[in-house]
HTML snippet that shows the backbone in 3Dmol.js (N, CA, C, O; Angstrom):
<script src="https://3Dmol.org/build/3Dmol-min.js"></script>
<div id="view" style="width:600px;height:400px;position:relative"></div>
<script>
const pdb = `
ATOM      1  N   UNK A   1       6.943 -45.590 -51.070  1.00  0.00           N
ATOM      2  CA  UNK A   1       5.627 -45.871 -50.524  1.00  0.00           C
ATOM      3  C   UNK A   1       4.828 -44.577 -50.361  1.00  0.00           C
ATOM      4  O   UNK A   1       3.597 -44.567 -50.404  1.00  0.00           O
ATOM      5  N   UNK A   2       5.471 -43.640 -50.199  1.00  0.00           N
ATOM      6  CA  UNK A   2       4.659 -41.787 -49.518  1.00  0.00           C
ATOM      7  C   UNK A   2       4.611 -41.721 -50.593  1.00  0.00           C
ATOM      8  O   UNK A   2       3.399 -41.569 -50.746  1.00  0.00           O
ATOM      9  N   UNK A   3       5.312 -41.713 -52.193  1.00  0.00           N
ATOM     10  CA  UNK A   3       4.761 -41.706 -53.689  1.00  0.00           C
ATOM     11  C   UNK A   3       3.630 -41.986 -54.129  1.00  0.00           C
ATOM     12  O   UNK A   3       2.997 -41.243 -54.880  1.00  0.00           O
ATOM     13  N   UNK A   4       3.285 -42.964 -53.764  1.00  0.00           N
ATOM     14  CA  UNK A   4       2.639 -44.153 -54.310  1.00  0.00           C
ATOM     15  C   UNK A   4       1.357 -43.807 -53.366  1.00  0.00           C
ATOM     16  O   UNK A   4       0.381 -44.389 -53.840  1.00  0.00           O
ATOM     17  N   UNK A   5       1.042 -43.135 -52.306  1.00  0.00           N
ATOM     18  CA  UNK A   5       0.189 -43.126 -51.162  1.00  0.00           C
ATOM     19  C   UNK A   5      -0.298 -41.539 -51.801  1.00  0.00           C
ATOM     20  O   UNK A   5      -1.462 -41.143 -51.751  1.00  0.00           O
ATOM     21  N   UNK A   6       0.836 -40.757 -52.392  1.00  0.00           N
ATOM     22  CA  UNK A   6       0.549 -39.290 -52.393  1.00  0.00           C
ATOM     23  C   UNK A   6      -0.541 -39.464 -54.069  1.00  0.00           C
ATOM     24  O   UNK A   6      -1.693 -39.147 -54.365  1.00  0.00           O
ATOM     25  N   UNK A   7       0.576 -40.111 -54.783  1.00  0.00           N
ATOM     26  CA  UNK A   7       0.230 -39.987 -56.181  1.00  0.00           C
ATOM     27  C   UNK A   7      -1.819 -41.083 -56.707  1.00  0.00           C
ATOM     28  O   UNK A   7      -2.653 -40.959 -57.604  1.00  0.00           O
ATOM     29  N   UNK A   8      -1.646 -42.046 -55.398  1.00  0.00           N
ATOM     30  CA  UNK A   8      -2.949 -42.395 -55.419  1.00  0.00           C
ATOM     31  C   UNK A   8      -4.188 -41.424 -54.904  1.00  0.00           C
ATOM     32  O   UNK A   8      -5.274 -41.217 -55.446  1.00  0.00           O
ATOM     33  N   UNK A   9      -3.751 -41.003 -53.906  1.00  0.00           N
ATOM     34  CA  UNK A   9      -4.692 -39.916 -53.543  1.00  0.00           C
ATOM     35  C   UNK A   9      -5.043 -38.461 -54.029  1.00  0.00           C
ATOM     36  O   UNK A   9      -5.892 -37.675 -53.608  1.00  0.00           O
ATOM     37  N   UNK A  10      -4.029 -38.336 -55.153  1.00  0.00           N
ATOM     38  CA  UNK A  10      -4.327 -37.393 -55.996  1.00  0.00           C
ATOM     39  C   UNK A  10      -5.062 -37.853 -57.121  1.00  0.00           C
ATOM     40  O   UNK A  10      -5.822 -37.026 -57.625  1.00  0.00           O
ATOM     41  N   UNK A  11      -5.002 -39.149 -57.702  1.00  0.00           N
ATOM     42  CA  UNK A  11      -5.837 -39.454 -58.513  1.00  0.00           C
ATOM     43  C   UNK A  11      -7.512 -39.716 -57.669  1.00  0.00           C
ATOM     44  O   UNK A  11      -8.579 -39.347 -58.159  1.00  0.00           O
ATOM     45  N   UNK A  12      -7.398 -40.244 -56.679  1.00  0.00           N
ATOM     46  CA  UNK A  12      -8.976 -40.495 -55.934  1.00  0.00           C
ATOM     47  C   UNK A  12      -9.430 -38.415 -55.974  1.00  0.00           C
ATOM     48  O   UNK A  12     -10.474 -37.933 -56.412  1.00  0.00           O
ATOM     49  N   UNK A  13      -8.674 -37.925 -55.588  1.00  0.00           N
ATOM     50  CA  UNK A  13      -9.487 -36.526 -55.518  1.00  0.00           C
ATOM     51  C   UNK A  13      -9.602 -36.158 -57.150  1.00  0.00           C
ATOM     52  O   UNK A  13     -10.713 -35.791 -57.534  1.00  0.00           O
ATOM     53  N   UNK A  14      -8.526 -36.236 -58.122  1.00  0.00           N
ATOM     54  CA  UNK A  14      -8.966 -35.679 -59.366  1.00  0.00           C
ATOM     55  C   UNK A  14     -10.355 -36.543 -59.862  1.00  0.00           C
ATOM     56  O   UNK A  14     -11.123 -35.848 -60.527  1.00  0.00           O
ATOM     57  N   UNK A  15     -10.621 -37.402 -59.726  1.00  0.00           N
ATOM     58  CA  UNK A  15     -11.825 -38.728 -59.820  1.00  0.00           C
ATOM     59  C   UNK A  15     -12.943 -38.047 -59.382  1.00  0.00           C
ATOM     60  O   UNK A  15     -13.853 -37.609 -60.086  1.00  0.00           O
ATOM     61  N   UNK A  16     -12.802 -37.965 -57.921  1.00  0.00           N
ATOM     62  CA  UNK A  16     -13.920 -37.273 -57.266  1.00  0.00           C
ATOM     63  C   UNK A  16     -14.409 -36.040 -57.993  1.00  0.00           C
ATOM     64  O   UNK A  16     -15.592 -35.852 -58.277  1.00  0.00           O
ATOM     65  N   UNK A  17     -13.203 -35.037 -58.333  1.00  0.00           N
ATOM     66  CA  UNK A  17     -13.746 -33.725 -58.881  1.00  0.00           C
ATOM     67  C   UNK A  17     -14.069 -33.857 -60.757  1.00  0.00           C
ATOM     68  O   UNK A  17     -14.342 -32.892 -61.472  1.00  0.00           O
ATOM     69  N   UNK A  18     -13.989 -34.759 -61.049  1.00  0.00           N
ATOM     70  CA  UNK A  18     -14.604 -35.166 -62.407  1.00  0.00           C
ATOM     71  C   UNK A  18     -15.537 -35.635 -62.338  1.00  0.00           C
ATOM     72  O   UNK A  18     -16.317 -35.167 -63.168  1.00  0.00           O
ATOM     73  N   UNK A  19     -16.089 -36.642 -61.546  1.00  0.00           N
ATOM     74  CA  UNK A  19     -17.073 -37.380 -60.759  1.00  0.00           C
ATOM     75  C   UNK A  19     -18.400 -35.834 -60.846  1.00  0.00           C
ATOM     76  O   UNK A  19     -19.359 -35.835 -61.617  1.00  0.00           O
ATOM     77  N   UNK A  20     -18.073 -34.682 -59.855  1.00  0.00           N
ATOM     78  CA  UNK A  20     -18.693 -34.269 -59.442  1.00  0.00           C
ATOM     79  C   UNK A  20     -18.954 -32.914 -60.639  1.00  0.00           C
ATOM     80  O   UNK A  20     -19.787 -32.023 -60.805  1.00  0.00           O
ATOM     81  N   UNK A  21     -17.961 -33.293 -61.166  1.00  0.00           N
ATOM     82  CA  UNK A  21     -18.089 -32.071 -62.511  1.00  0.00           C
ATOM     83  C   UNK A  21     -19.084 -32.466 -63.347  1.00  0.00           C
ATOM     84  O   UNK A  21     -20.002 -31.762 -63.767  1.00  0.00           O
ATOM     85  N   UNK A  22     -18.813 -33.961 -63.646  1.00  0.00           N
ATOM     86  CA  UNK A  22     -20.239 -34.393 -64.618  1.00  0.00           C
ATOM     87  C   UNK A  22     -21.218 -34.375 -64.201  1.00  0.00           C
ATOM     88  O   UNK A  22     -22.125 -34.232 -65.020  1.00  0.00           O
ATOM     89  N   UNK A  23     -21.607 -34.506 -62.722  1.00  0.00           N
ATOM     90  CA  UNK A  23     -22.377 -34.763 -62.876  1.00  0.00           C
ATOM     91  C   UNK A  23     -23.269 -33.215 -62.593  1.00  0.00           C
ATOM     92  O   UNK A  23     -24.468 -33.190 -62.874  1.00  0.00           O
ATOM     93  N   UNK A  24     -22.765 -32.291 -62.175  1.00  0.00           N
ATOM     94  CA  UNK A  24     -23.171 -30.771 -62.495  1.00  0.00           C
ATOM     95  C   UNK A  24     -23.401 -30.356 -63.674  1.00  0.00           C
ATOM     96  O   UNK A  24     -24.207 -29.445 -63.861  1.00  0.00           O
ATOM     97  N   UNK A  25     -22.645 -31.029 -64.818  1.00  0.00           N
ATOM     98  CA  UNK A  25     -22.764 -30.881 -65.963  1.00  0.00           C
ATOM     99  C   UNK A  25     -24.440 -31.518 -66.805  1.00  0.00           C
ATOM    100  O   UNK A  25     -25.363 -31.045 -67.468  1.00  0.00           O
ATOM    101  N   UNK A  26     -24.051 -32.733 -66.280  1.00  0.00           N
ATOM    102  CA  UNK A  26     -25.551 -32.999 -66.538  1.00  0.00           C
ATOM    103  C   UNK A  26     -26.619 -32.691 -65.680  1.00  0.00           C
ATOM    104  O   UNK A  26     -27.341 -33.688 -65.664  1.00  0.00           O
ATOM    105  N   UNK A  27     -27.138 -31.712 -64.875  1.00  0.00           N
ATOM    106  CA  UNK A  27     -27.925 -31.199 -64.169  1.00  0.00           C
ATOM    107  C   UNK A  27     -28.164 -30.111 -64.827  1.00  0.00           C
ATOM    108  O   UNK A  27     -29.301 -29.786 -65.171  1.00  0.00           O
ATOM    109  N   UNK A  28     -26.763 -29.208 -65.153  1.00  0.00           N
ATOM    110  CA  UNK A  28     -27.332 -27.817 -66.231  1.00  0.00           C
ATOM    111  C   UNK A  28     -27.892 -28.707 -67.346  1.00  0.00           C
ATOM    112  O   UNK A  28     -28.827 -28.045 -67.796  1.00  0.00           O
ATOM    113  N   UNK A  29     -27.806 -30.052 -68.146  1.00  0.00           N
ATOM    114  CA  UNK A  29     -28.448 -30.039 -69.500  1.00  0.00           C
ATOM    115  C   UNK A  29     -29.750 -30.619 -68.839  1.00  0.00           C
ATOM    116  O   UNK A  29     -30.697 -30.456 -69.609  1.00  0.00           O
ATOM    117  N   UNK A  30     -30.057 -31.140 -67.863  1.00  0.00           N
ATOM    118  CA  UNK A  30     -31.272 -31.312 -67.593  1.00  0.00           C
ATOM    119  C   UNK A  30     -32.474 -30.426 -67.593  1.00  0.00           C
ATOM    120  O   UNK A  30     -33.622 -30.443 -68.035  1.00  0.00           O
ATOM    121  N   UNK A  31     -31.261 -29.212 -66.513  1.00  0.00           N
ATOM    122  CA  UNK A  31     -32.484 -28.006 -66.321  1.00  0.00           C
ATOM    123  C   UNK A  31     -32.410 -27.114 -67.843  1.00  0.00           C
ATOM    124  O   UNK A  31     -33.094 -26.098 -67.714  1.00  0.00           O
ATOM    125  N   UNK A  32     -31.877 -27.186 -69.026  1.00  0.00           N
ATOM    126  CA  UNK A  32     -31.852 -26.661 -69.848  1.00  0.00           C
ATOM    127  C   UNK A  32     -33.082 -27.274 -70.796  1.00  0.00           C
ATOM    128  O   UNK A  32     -34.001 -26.658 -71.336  1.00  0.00           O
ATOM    129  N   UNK A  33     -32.863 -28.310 -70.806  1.00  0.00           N
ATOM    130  CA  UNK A  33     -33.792 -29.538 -71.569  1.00  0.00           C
ATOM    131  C   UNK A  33     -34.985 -29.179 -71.063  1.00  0.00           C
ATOM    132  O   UNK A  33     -35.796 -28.942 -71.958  1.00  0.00           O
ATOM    133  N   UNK A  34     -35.570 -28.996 -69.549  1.00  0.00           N
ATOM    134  CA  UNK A  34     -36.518 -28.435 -68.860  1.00  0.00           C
ATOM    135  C   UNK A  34     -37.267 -27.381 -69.181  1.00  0.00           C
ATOM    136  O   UNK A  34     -38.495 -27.407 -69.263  1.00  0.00           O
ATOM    137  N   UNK A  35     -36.440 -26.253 -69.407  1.00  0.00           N
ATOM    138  CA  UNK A  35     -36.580 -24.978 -69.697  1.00  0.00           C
ATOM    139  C   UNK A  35     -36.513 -24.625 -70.718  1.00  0.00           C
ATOM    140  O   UNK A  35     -36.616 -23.402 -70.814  1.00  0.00           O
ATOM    141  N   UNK A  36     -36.321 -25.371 -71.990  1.00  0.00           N
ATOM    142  CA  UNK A  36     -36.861 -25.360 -73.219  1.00  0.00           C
ATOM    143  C   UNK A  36     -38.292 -26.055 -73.205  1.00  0.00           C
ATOM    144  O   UNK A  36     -39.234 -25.409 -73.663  1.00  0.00           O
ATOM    145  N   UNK A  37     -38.450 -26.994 -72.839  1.00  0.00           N
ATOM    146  CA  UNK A  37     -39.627 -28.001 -72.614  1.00  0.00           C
ATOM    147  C   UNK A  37     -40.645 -26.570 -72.098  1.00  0.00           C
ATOM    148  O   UNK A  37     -41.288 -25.874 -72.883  1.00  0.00           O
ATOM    149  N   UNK A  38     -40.613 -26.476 -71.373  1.00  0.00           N
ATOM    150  CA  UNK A  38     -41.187 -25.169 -70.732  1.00  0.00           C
ATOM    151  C   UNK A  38     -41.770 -24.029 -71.154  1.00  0.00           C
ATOM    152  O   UNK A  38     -42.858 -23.536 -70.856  1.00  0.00           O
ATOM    153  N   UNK A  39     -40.642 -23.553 -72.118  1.00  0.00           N
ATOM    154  CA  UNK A  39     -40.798 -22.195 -73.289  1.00  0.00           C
ATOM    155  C   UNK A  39     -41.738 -22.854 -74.218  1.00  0.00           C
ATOM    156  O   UNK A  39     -42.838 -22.369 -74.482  1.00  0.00           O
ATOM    157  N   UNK A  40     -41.249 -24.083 -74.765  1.00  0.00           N
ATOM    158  CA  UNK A  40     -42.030 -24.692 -75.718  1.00  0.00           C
ATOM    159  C   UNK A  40     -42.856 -24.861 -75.744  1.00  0.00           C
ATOM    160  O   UNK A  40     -43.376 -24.906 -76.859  1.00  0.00           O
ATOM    161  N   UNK A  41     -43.795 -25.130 -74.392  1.00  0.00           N
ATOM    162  CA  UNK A  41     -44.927 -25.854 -74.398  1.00  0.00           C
ATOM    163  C   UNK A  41     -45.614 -24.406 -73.654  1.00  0.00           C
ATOM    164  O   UNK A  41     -46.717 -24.766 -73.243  1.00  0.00           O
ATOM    165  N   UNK A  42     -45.429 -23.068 -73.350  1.00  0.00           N
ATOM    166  CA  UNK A  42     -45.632 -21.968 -73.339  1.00  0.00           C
ATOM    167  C   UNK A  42     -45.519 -21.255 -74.568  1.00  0.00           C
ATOM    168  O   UNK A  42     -46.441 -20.439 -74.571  1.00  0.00           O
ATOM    169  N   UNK A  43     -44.861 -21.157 -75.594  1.00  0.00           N
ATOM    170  CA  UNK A  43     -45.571 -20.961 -76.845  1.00  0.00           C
ATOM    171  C   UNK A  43     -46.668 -21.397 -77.291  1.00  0.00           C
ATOM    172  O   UNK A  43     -47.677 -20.793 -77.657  1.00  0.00           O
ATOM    173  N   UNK A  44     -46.311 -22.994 -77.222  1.00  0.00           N
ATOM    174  CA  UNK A  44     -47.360 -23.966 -78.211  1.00  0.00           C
ATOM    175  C   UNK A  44     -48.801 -23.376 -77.672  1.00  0.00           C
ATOM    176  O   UNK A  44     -49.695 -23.290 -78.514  1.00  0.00           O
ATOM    177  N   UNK A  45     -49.027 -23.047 -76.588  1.00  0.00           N
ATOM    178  CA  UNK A  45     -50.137 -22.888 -75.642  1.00  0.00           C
ATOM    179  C   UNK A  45     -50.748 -21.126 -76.477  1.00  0.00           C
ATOM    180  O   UNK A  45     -51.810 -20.846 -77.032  1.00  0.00           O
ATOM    181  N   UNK A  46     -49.484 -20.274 -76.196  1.00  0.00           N
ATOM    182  CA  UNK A  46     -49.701 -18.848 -76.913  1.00  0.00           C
ATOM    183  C   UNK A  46     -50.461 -19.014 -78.303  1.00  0.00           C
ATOM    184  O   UNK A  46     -51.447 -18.431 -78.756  1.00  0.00           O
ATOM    185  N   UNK A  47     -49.731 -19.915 -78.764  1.00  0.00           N
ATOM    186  CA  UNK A  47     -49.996 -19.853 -80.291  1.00  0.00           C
ATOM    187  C   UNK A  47     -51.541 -20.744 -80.580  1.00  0.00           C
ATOM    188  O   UNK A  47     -52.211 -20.655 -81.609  1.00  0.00           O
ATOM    189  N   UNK A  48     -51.874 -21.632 -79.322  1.00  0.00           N
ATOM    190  CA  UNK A  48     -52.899 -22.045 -79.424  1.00  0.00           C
ATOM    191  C   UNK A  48     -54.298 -20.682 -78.827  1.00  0.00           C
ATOM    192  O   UNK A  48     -55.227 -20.155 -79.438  1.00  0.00           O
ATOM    193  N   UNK A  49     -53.991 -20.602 -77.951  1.00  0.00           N
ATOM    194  CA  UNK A  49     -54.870 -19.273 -77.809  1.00  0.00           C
ATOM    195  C   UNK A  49     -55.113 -18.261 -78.812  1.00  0.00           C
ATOM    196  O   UNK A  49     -56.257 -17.832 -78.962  1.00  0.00           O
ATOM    197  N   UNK A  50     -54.047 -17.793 -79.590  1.00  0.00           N
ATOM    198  CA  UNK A  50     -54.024 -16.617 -80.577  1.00  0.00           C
ATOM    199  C   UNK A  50     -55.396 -17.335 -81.786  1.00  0.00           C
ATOM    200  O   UNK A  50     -56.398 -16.823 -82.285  1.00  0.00           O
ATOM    201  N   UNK A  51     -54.894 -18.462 -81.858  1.00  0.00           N
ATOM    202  CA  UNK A  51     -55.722 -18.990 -82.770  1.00  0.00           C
ATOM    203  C   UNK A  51     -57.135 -19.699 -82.590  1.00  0.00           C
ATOM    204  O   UNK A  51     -57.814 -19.842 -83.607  1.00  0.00           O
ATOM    205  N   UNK A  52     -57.539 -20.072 -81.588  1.00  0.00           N
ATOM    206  CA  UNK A  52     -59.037 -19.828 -80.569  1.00  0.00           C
ATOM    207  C   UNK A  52     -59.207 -18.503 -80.464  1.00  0.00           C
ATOM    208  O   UNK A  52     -60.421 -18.300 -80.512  1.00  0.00           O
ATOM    209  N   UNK A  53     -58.601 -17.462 -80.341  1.00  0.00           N
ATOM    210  CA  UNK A  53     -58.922 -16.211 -80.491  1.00  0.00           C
ATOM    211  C   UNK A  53     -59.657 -15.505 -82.179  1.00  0.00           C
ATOM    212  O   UNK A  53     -60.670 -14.832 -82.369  1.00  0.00           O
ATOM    213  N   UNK A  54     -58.607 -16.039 -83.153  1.00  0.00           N
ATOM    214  CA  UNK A  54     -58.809 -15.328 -84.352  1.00  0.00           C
ATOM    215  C   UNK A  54     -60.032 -16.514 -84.931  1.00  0.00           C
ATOM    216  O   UNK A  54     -60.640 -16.336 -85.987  1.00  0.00           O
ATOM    217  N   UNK A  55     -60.202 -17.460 -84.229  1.00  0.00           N
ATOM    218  CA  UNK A  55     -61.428 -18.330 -84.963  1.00  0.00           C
ATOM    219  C   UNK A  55     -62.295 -18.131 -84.507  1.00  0.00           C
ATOM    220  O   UNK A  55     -63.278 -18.409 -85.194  1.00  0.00           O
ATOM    221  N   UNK A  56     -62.648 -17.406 -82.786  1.00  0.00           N
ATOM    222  CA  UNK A  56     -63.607 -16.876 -82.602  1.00  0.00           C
ATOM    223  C   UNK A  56     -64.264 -15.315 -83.655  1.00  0.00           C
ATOM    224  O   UNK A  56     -65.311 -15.151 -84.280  1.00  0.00           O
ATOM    225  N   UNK A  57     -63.184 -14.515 -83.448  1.00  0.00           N
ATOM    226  CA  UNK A  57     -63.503 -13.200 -84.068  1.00  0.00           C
ATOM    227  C   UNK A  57     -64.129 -13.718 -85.624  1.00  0.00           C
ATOM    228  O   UNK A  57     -65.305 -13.401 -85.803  1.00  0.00           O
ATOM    229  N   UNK A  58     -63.387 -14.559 -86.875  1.00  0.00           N
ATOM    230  CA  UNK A  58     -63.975 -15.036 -87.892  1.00  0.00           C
ATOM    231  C   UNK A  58     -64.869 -15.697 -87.479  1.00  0.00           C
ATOM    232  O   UNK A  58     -65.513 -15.880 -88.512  1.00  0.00           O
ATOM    233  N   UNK A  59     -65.440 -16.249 -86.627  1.00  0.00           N
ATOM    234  CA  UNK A  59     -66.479 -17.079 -86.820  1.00  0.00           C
ATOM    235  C   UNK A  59     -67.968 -15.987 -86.066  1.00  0.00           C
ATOM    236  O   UNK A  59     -69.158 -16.131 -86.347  1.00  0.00           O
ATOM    237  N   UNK A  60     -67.393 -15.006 -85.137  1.00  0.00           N
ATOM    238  CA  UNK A  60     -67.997 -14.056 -85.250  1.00  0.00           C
ATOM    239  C   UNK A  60     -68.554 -12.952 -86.227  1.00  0.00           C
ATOM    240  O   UNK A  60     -69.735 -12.612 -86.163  1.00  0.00           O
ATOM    241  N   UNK A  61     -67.608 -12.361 -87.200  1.00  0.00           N
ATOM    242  CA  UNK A  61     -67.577 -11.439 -88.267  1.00  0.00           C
ATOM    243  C   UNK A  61     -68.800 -12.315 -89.486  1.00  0.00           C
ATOM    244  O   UNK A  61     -69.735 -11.824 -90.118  1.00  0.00           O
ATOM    245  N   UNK A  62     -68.338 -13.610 -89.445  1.00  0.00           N
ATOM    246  CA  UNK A  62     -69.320 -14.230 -90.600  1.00  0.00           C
ATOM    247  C   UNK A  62     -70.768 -14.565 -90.027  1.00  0.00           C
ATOM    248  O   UNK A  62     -71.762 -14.842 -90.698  1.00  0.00           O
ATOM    249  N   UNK A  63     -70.688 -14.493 -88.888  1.00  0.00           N
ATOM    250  CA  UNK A  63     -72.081 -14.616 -88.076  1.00  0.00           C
ATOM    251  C   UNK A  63     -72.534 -13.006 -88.090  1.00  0.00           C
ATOM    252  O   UNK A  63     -73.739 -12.884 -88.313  1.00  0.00           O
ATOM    253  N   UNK A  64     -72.232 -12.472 -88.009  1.00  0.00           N
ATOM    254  CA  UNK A  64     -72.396 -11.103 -88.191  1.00  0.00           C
ATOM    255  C   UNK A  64     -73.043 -10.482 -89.291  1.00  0.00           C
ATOM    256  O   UNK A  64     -74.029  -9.777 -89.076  1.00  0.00           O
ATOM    257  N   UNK A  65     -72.543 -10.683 -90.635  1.00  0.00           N
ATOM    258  CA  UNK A  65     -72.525 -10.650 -92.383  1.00  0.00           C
ATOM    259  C   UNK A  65     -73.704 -11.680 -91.869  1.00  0.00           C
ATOM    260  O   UNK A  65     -74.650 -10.958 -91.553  1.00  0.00           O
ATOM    261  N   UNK A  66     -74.026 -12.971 -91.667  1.00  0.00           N
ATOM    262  CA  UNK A  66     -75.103 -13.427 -92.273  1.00  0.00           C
ATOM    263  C   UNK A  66     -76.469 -12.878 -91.352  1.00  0.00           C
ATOM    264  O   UNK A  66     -77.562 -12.746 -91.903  1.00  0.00           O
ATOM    265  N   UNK A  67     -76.305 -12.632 -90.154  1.00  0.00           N
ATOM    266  CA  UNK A  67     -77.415 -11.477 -89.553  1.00  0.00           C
ATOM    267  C   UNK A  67     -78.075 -10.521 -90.844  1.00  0.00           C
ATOM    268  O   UNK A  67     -79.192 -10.319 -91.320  1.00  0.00           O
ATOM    269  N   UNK A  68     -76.318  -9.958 -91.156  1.00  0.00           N
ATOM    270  CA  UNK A  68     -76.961  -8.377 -92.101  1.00  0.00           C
ATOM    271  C   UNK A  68     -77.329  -8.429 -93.450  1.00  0.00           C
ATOM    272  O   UNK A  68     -77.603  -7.459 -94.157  1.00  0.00           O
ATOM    273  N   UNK A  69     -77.317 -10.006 -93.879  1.00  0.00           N
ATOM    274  CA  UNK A  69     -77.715 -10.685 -94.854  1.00  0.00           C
ATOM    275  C   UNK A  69     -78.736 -10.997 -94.688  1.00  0.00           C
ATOM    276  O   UNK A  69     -79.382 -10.509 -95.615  1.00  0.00           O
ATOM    277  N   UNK A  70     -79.435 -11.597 -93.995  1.00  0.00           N
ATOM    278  CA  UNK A  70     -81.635 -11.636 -93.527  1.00  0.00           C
ATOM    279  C   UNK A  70     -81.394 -10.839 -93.815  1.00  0.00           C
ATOM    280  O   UNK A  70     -81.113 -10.771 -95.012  1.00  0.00           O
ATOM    281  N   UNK A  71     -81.276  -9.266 -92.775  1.00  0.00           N
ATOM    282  CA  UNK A  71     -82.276  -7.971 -92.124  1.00  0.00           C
ATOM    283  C   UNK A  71     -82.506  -7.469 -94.229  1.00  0.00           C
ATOM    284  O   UNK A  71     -83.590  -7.185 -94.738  1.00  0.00           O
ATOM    285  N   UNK A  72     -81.050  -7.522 -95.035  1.00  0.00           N
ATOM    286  CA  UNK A  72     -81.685  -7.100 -96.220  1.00  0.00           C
ATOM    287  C   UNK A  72     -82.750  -7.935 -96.791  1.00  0.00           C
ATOM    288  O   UNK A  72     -83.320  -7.588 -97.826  1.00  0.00           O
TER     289      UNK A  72
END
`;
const viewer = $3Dmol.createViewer("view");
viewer.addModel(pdb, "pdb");
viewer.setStyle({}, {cartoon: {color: "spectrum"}});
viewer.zoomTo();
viewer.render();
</script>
């Protein structure tokens, strides 16, 4: 019976600590999933600026050329 009482309660704690392993486990892929989401959408944003940037400057430079295109 103290077998059977010992050997159950070692399985309820190994349970528990698998229990609690996964679910730590899936909390790091959450916050990982997060924090790519994150980087990602902090690039996408970089790379959107760079390029509102370089379409201003071209759309400046050709506004520019056609100014110095009248004045001749």
């Amino acid at each position: 019976m103290f077998l059977f009482l010992l050997s159950t309660s070692l399985r309820s704690i190994q349970f528990g600590a698998e229990e609690r392993f996964s679910r730590l486990q899936g909390q790091f892929v959450w916050k990982k999933t997060l924090l790519f989401a994150f980087l990602h959408v902090r690039s996408m944003s970089a790379i959107l600026v760079c390029l509102t940037f370089a379409q201003n400057v071209f759309s400046e430079r050709s506004l520019s050329q056609t100014i110095k295109a009248d004045r001749i």
